[in-house]
PyMOL commands that place a pseudoatom at each C-alpha (Angstrom):
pseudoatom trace, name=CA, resn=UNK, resi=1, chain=A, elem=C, hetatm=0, pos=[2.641, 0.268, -6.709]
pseudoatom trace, name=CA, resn=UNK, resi=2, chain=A, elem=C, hetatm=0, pos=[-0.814, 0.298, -5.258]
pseudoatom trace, name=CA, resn=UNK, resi=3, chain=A, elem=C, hetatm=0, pos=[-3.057, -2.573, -4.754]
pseudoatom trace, name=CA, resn=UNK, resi=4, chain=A, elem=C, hetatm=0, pos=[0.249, -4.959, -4.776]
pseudoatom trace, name=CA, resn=UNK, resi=5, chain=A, elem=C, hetatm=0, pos=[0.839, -3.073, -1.473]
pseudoatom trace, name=CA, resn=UNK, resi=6, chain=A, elem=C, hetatm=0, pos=[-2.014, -4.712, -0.257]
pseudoatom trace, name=CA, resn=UNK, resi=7, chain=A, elem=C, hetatm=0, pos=[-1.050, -8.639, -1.347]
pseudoatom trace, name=CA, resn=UNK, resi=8, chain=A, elem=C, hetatm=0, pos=[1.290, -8.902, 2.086]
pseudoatom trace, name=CA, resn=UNK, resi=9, chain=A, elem=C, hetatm=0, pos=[-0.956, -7.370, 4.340]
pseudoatom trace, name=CA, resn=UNK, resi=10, chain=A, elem=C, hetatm=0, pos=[-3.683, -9.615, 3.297]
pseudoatom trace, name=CA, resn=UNK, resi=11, chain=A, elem=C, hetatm=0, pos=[-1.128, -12.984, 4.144]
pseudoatom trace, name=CA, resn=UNK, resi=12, chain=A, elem=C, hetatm=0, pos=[-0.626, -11.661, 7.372]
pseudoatom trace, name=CA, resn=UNK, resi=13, chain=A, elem=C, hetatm=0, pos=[-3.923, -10.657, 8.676]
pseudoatom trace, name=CA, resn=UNK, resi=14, chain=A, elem=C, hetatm=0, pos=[-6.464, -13.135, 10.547]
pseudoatom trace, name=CA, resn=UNK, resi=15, chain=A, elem=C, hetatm=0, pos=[-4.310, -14.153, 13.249]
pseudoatom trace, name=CA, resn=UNK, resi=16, chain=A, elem=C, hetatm=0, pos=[-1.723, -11.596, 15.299]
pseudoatom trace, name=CA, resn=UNK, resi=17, chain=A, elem=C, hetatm=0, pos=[-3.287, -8.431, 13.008]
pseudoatom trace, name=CA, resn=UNK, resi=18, chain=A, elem=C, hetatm=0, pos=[-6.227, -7.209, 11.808]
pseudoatom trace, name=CA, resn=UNK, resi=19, chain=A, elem=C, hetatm=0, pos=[-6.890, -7.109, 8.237]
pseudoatom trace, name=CA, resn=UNK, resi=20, chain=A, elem=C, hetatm=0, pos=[-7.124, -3.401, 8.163]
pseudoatom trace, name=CA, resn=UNK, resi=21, chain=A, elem=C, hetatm=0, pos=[-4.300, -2.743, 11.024]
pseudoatom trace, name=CA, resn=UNK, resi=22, chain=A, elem=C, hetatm=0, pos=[-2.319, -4.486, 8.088]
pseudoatom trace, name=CA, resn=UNK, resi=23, chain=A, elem=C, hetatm=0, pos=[-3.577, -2.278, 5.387]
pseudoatom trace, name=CA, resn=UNK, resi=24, chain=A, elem=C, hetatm=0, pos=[-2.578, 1.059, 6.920]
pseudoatom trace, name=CA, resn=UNK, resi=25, chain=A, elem=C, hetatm=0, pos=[1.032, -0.626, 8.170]
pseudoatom trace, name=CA, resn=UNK, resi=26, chain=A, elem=C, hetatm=0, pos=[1.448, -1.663, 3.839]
pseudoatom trace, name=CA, resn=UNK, resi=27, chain=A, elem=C, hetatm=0, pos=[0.295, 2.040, 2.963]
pseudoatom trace, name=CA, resn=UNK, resi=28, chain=A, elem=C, hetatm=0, pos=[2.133, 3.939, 6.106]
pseudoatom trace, name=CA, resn=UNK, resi=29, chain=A, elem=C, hetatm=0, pos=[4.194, 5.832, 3.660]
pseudoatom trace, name=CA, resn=UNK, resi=30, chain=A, elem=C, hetatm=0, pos=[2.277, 6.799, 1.439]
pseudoatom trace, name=CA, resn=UNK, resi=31, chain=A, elem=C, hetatm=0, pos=[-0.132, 7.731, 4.088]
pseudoatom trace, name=CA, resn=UNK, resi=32, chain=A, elem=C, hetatm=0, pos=[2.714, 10.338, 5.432]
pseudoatom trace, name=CA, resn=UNK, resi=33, chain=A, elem=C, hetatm=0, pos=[3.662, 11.192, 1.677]
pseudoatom trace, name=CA, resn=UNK, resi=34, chain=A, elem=C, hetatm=0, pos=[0.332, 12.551, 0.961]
pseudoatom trace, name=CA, resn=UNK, resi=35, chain=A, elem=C, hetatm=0, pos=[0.212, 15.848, 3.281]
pseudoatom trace, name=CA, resn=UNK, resi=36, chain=A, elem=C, hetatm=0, pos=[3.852, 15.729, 3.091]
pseudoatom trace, name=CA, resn=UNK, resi=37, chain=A, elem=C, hetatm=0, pos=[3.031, 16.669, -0.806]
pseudoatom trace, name=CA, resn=UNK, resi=38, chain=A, elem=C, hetatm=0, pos=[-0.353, 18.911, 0.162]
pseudoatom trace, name=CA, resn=UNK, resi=39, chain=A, elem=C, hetatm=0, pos=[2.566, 20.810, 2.896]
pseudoatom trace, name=CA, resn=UNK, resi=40, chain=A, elem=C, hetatm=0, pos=[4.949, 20.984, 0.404]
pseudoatom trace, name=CA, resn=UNK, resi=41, chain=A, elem=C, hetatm=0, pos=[7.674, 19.222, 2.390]
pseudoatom trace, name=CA, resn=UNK, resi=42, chain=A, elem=C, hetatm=0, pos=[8.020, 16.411, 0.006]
pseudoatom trace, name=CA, resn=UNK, resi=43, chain=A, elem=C, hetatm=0, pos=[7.297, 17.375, -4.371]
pseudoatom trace, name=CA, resn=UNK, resi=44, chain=A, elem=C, hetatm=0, pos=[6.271, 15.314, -6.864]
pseudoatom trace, name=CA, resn=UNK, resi=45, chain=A, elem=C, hetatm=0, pos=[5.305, 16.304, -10.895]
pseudoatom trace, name=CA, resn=UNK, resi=46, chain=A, elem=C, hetatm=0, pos=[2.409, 15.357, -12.627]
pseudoatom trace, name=CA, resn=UNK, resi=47, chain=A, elem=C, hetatm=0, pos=[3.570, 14.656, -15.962]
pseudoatom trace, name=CA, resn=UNK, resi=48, chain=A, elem=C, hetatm=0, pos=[1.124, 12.816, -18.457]
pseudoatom trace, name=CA, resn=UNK, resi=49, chain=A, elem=C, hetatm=0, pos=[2.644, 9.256, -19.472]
pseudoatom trace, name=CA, resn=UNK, resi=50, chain=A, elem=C, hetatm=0, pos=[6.009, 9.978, -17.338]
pseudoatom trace, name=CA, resn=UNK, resi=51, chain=A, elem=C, hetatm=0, pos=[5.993, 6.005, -17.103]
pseudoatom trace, name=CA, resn=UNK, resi=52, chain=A, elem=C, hetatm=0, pos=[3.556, 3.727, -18.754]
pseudoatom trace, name=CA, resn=UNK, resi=53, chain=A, elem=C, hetatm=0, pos=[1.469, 2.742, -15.808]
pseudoatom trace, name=CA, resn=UNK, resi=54, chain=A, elem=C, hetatm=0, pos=[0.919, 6.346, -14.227]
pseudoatom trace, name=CA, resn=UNK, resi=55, chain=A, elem=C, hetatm=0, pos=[1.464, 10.174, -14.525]
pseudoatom trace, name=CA, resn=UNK, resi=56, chain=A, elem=C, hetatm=0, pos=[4.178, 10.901, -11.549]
pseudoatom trace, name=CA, resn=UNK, resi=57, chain=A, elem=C, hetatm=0, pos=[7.404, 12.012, -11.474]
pseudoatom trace, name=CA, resn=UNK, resi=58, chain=A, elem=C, hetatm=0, pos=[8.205, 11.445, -7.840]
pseudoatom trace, name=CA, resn=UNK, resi=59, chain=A, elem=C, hetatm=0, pos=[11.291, 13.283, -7.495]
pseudoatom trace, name=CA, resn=UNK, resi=60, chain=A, elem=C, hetatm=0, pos=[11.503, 14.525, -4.305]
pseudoatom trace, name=CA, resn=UNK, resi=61, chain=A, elem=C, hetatm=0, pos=[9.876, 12.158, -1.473]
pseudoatom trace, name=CA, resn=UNK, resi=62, chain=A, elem=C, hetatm=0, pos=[13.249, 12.026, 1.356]
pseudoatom trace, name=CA, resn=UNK, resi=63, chain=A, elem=C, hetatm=0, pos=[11.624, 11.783, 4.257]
pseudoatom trace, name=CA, resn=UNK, resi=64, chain=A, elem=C, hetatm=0, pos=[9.095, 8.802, 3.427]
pseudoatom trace, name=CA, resn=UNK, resi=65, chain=A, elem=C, hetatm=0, pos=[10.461, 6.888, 0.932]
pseudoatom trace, name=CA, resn=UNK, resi=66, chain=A, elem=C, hetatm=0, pos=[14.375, 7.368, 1.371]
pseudoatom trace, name=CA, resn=UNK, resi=67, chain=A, elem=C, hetatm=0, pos=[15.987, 3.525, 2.393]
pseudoatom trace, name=CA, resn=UNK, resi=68, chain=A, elem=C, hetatm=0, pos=[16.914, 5.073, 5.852]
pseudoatom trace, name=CA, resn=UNK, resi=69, chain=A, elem=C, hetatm=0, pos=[13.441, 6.673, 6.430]
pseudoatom trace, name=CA, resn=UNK, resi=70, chain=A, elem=C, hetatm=0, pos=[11.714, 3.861, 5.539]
pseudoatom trace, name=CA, resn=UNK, resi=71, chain=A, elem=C, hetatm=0, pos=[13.807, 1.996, 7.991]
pseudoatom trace, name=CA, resn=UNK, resi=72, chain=A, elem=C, hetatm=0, pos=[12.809, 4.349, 10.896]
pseudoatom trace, name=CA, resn=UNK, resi=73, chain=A, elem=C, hetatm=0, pos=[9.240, 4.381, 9.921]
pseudoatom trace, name=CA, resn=UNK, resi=74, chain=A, elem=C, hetatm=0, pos=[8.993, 1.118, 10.024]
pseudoatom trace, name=CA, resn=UNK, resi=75, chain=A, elem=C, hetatm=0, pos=[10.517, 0.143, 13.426]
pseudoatom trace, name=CA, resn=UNK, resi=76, chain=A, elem=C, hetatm=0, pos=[8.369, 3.493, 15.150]
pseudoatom trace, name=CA, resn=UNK, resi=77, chain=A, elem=C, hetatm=0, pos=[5.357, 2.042, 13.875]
pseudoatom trace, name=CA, resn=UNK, resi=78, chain=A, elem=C, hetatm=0, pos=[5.965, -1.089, 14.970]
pseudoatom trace, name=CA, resn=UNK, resi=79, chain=A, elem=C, hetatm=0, pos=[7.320, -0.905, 18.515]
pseudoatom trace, name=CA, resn=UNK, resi=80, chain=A, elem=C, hetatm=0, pos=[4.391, 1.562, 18.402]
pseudoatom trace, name=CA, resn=UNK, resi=81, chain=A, elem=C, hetatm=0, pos=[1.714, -1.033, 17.642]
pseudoatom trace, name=CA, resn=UNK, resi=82, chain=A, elem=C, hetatm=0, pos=[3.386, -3.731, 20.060]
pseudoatom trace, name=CA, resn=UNK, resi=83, chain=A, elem=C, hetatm=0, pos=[3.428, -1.785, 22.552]
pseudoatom trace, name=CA, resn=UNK, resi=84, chain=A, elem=C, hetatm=0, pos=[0.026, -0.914, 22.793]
pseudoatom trace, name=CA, resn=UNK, resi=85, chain=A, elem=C, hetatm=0, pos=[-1.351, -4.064, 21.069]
pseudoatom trace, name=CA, resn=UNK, resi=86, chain=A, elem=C, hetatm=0, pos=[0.930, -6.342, 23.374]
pseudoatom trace, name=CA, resn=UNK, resi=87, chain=A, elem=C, hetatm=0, pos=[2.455, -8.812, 20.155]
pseudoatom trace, name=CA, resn=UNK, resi=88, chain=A, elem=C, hetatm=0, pos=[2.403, -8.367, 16.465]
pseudoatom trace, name=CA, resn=UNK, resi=89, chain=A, elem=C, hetatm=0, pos=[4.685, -5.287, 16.129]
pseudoatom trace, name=CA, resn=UNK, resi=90, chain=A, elem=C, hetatm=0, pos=[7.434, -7.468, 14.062]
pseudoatom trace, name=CA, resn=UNK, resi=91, chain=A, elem=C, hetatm=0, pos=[4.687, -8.077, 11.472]
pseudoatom trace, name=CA, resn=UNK, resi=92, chain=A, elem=C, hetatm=0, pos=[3.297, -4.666, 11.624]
pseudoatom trace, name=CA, resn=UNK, resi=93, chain=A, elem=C, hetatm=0, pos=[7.126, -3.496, 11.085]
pseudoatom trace, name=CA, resn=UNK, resi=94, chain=A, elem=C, hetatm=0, pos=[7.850, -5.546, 8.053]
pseudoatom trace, name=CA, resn=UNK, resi=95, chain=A, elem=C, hetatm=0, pos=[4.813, -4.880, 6.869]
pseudoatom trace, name=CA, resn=UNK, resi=96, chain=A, elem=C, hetatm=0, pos=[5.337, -1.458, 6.975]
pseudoatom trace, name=CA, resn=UNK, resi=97, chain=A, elem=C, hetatm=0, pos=[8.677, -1.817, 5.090]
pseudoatom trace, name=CA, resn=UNK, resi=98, chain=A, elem=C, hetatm=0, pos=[7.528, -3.975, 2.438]
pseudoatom trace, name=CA, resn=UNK, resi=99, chain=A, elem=C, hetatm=0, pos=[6.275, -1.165, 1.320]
pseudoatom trace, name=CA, resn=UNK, resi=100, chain=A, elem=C, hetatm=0, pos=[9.876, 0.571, -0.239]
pseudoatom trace, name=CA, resn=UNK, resi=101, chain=A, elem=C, hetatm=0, pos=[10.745, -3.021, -1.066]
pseudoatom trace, name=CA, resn=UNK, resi=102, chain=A, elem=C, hetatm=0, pos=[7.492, -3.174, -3.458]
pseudoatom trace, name=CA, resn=UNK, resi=103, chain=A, elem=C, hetatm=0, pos=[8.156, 0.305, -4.569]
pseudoatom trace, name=CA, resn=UNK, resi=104, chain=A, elem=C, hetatm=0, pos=[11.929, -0.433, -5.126]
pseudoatom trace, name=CA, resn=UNK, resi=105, chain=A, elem=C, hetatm=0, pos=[10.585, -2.949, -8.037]
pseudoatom trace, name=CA, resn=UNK, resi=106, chain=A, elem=C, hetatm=0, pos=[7.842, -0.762, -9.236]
pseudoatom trace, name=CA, resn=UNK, resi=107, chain=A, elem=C, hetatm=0, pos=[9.549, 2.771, -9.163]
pseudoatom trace, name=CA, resn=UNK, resi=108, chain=A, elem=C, hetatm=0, pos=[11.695, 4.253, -11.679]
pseudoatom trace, name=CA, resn=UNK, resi=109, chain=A, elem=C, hetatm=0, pos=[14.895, 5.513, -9.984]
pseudoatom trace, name=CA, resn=UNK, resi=110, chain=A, elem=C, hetatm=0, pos=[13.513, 8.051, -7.173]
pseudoatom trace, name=CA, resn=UNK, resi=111, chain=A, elem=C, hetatm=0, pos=[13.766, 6.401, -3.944]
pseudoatom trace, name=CA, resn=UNK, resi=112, chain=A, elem=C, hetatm=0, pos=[16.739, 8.211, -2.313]
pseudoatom trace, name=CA, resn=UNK, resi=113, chain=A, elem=C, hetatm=0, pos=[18.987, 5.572, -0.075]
pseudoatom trace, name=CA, resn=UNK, resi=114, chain=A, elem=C, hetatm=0, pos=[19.686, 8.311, 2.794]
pseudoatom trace, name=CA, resn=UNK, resi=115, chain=A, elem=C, hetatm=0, pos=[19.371, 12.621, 2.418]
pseudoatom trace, name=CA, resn=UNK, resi=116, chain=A, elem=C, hetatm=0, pos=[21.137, 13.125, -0.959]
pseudoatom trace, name=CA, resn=UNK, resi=117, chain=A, elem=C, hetatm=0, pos=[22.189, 9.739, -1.286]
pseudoatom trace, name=CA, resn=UNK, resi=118, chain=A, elem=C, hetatm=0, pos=[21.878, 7.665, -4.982]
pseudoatom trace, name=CA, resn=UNK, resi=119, chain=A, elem=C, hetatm=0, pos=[18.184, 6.668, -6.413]
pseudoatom trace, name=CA, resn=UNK, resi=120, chain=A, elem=C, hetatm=0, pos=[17.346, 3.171, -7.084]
pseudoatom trace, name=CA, resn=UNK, resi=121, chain=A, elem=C, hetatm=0, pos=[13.807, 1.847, -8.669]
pseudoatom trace, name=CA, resn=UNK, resi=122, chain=A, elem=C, hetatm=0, pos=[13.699, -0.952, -11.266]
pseudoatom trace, name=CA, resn=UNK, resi=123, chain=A, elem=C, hetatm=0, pos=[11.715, 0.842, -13.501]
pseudoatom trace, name=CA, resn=UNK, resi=124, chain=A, elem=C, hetatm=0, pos=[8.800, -2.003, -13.643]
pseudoatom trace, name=CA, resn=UNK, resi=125, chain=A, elem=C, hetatm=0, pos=[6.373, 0.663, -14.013]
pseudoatom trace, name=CA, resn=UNK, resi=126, chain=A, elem=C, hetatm=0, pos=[7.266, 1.053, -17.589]
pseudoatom trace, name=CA, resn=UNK, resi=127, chain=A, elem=C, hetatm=0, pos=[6.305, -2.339, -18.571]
pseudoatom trace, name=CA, resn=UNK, resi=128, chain=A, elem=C, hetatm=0, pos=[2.373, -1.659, -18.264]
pseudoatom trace, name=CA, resn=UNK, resi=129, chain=A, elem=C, hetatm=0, pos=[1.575, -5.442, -18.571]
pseudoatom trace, name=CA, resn=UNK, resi=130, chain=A, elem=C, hetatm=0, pos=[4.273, -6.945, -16.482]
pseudoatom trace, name=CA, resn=UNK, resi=131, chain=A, elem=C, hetatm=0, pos=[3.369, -3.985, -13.393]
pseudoatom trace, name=CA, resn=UNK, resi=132, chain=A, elem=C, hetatm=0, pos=[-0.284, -4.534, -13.531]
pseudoatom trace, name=CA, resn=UNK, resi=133, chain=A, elem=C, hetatm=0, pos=[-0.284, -8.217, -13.775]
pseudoatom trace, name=CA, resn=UNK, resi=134, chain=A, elem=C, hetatm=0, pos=[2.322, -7.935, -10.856]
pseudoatom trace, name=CA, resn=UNK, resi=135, chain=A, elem=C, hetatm=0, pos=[0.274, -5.715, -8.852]
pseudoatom trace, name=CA, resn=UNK, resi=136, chain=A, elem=C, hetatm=0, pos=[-2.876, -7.976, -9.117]
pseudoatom trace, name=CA, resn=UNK, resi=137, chain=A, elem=C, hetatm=0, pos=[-1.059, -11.160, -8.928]
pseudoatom trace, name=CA, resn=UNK, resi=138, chain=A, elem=C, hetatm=0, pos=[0.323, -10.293, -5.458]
pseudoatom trace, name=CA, resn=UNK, resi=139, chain=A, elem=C, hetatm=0, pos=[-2.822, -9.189, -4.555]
pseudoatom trace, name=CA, resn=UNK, resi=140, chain=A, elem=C, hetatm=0, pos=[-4.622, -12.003, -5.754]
pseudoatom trace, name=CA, resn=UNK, resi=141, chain=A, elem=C, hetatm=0, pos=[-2.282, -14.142, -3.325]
pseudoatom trace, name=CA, resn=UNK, resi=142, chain=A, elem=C, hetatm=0, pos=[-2.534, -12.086, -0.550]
pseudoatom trace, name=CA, resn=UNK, resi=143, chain=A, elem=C, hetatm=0, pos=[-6.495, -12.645, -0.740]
pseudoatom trace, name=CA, resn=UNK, resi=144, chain=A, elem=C, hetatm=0, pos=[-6.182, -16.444, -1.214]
pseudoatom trace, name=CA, resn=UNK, resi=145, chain=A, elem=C, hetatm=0, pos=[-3.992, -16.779, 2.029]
pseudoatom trace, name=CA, resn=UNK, resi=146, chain=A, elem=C, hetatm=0, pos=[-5.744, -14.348, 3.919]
pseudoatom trace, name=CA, resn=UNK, resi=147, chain=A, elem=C, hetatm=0, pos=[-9.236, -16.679, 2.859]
pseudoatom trace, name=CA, resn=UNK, resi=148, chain=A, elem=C, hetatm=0, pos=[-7.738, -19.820, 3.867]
pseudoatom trace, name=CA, resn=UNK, resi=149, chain=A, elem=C, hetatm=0, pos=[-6.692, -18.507, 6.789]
pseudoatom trace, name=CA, resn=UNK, resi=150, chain=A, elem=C, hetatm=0, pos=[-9.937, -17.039, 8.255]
pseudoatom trace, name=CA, resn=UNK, resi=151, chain=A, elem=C, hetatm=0, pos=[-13.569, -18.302, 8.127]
pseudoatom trace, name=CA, resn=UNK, resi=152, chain=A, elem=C, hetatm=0, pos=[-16.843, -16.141, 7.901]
pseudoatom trace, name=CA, resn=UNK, resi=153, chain=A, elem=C, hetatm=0, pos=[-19.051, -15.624, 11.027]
pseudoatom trace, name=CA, resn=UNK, resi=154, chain=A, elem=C, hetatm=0, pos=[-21.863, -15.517, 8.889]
pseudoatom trace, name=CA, resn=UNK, resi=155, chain=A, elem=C, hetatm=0, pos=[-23.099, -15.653, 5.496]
pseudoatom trace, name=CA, resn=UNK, resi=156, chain=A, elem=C, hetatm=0, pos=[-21.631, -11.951, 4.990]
pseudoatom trace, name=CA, resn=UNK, resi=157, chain=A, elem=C, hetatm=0, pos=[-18.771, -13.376, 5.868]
pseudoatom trace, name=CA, resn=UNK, resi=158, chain=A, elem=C, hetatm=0, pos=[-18.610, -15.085, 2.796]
pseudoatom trace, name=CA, resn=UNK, resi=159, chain=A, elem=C, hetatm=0, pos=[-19.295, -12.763, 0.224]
pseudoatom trace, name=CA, resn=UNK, resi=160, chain=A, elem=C, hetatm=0, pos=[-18.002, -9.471, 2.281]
pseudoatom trace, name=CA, resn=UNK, resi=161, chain=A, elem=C, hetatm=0, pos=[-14.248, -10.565, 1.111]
pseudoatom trace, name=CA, resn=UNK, resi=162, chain=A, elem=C, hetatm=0, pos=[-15.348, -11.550, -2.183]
pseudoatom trace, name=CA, resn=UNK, resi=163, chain=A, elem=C, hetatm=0, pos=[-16.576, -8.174, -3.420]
pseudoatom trace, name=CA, resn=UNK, resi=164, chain=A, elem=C, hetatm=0, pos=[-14.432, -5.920, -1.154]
pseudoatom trace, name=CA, resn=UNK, resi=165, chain=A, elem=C, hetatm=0, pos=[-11.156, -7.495, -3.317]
pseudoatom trace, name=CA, resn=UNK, resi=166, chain=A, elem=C, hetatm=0, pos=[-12.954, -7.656, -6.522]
pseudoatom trace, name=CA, resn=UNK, resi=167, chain=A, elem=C, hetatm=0, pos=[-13.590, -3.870, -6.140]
pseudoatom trace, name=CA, resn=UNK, resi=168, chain=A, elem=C, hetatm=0, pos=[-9.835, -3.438, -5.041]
pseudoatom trace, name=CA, resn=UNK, resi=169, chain=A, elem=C, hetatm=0, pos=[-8.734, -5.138, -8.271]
pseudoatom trace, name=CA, resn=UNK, resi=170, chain=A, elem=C, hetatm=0, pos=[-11.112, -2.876, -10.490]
pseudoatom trace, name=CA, resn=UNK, resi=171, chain=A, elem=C, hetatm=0, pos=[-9.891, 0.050, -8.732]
pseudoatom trace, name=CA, resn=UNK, resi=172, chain=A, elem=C, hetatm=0, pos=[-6.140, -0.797, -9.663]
pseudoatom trace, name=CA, resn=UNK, resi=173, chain=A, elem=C, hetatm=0, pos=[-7.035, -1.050, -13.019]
pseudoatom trace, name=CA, resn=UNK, resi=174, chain=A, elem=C, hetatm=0, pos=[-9.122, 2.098, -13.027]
pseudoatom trace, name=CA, resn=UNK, resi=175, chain=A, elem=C, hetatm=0, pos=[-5.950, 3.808, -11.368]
pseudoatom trace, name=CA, resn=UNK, resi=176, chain=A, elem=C, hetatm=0, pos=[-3.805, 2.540, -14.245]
pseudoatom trace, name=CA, resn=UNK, resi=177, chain=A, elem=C, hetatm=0, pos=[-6.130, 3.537, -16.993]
pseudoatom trace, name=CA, resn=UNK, resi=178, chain=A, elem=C, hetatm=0, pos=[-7.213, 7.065, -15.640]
pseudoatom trace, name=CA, resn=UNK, resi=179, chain=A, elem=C, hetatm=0, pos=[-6.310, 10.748, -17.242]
pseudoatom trace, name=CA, resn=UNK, resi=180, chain=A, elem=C, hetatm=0, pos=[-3.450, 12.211, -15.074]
pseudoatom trace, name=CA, resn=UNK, resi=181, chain=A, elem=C, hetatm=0, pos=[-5.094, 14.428, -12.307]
pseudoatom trace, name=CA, resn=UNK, resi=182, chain=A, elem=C, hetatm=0, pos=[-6.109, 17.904, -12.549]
pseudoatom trace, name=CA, resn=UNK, resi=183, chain=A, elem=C, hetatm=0, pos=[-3.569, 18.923, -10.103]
pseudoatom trace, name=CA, resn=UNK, resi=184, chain=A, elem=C, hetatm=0, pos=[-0.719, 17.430, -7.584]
pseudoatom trace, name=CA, resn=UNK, resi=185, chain=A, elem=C, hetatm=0, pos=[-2.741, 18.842, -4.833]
pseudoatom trace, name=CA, resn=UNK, resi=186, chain=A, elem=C, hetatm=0, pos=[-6.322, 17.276, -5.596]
pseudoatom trace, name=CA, resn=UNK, resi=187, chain=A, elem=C, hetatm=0, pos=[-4.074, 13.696, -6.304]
pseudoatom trace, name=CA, resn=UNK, resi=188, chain=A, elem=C, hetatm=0, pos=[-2.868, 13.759, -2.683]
pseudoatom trace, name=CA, resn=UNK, resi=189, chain=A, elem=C, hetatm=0, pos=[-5.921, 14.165, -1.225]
pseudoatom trace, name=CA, resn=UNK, resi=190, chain=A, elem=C, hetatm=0, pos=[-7.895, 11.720, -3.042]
pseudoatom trace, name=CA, resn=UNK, resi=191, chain=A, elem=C, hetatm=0, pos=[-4.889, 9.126, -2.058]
pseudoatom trace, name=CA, resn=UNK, resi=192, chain=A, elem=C, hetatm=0, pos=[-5.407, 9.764, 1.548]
pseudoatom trace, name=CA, resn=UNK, resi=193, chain=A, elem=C, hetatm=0, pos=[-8.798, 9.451, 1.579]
pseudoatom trace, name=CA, resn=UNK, resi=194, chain=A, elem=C, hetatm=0, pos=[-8.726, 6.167, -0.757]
pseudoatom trace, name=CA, resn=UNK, resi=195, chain=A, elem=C, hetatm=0, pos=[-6.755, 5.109, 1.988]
pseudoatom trace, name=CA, resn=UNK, resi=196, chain=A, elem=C, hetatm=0, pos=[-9.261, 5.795, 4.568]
pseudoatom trace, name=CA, resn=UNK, resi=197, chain=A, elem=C, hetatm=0, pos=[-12.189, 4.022, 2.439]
pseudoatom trace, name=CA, resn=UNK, resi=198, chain=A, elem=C, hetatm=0, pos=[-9.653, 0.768, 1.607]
pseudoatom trace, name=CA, resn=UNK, resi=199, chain=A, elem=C, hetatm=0, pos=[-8.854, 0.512, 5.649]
pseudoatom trace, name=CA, resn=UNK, resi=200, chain=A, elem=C, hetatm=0, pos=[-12.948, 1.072, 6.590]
pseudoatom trace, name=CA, resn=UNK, resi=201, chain=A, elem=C, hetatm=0, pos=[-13.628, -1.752, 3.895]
pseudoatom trace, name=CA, resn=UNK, resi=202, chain=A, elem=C, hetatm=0, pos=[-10.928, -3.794, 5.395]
pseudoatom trace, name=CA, resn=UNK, resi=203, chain=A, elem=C, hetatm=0, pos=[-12.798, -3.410, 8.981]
pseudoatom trace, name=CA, resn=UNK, resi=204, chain=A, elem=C, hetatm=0, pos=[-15.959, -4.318, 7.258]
pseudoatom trace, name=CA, resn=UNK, resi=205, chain=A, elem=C, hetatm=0, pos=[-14.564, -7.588, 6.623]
pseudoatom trace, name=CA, resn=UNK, resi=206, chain=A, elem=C, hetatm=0, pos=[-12.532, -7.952, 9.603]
pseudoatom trace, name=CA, resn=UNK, resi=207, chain=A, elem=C, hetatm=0, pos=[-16.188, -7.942, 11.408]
pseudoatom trace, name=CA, resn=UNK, resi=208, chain=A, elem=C, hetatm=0, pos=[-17.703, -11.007, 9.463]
pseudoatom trace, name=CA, resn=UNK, resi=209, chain=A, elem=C, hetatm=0, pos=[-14.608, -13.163, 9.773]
pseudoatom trace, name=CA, resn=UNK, resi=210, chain=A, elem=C, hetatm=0, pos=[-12.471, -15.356, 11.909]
pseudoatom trace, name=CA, resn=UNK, resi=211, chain=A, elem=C, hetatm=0, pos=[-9.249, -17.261, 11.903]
pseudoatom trace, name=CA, resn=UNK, resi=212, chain=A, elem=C, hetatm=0, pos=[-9.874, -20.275, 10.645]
pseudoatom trace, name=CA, resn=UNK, resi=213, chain=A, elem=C, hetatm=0, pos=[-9.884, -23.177, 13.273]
for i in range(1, 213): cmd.bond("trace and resi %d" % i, "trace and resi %d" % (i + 1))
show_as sticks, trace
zoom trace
């Protein structure tokens, strides 16, 4: 999953989070899976049409996306982010894990419970109209929450949001439709820096808005 990730974050943010504090927390793993991959501590395959939304066989991703790593990740980060943000660790926490759950749905069966232990995915990635529809249907509700619950400061504000998720949206499709990439290396490090350009946009709009009153 990609922009799905993005769908819980976006309910959350405007009050005890920032929008783009939630965006890193939803893509945490993957943000450690990427130089795991470009360090070669965790492996993945690009194989063209392994499922019918994308080109990766993700066999080999332990110590980010295992059930029990996932687990720890998510508590570090948050008691992390409490502690230095003084409240909104819990979300930050769940958010973080709502990550594997998302994946769990999307994934075919790679997403080790503990070191070694069975694989579990629900293969929804292999229905290419029921994952993308998914993906921008959570996304899509994220938005609309995260809308209602904040205001613009200004008349950027208004249309900041607006274009930032409509981009988002094309992107996912883009994603889904794309050629597999030229290499497993060059495919981690344009994740990490998508990333870094999805959190910065986030920020963008954190600046023009406001919870609502």
């Amino acid at each position: 999953m990609f922009i799905g990730h993005y769908g819980p974050a976006a309910a959350a943010a405007g009050g005890k989070i920032k929008l783009w504090h939630g965006f890193v927390a939803v893509q945490f793993l993957d943000i450690l899976w990427a130089p795991f991959i470009l360090l070669g501590i965790e492996h993945v395959r690009i194989v063209e049409n392994f499922t019918a939304s994308n080109h990766l066989d993700l066999y080999h991703m332990p110590y980010t996306h295992s059930l029990v790593m996932a687990a720890f990740w998510s508590i570090l980060a948050g008691a992390a982010y409490g502690f230095m943000r003084k409240g909104g660790g819990v979300i930050i926490g769940l958010l973080v894990f709502s990550h594997w759950v998302l994946d769990f749905i999307t994934h075919k069966p790679d997403l080790e419970l503990w070191f070694g232990g069975p694989k579990v995915g629900l293969g929804l990635w292999d229905n290419l109209t029921l994952a993308l529809s998914t993906e921008l249907a959570l996304f899509g509700a994220g938005a609309l929450i995260y809308l209602k619950n904040t205001q613009p400061k200004n008349v950027v504000g208004r249309a900041a949001p607006l274009i930032i998720f409509a981009l988002l949206a094309a992107l996912q499709v883009y994603a889904t439709f794309s050629p597999p990439a030229p290499s497993v290396d060059e495919f981690a490090a344009t994740a990490v820096a998508s990333y870094i350009v999805i959190a910065a946009l986030a920020a963008v709009i954190d600046a023009v808005r406001a919870p609502a009153k």
